[in-house]
C-alpha positions as CSV (number, residue, x, y, z in Angstrom):
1,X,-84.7,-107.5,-102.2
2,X,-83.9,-104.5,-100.0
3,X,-86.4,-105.2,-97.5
4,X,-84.6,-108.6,-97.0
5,X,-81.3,-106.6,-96.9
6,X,-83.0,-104.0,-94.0
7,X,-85.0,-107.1,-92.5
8,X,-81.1,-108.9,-92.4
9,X,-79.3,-105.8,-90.9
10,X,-81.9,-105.5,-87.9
11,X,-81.4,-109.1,-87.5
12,X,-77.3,-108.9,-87.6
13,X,-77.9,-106.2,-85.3
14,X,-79.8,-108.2,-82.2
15,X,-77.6,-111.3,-82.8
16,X,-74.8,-109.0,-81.8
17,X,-76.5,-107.0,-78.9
18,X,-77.4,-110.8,-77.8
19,X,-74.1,-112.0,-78.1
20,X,-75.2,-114.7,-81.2
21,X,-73.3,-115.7,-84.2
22,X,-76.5,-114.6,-87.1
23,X,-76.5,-117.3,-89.7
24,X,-75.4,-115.8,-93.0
25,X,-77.3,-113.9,-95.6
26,X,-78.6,-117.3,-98.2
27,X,-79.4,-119.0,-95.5
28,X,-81.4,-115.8,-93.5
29,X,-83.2,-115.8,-97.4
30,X,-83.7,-119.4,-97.9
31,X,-85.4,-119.2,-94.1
32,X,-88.4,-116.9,-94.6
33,X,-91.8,-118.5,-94.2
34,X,-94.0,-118.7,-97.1
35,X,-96.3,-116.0,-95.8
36,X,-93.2,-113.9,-95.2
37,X,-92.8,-114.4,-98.9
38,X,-95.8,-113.2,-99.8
39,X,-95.8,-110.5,-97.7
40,X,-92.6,-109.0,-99.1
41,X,-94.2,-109.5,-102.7
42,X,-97.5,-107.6,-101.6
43,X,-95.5,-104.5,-100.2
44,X,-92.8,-104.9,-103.6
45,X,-96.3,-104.7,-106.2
46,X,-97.8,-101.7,-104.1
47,X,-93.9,-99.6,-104.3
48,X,-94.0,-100.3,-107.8
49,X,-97.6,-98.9,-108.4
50,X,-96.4,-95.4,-107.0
């Protein structure tokens, strides 16, 4: 889930350089693609095998 937080931040972050209301956090969550998803769970198994 931290990766979503960090993914979030750099997202609040350009919506404000940009001048753009970001959407808020659920709904930035409830966005991610299905291969996003996967993704995130691919890196999540590998830190948890160090």
């Amino acid at each position: 889930m931290m990766n979503f937080e960090q993914g979030y931040s750099v997202y609040v972050e350009k919506c404000e350089q940009f001048g753009l209301q970001p959407v808020n956090y659920r709904y930035y969550v409830n966005q991610l693609s299905h291969e996003q998803l996967l993704a995130y769970n691919g890196y999540a198994i590998q830190q948890e095998m160090k």
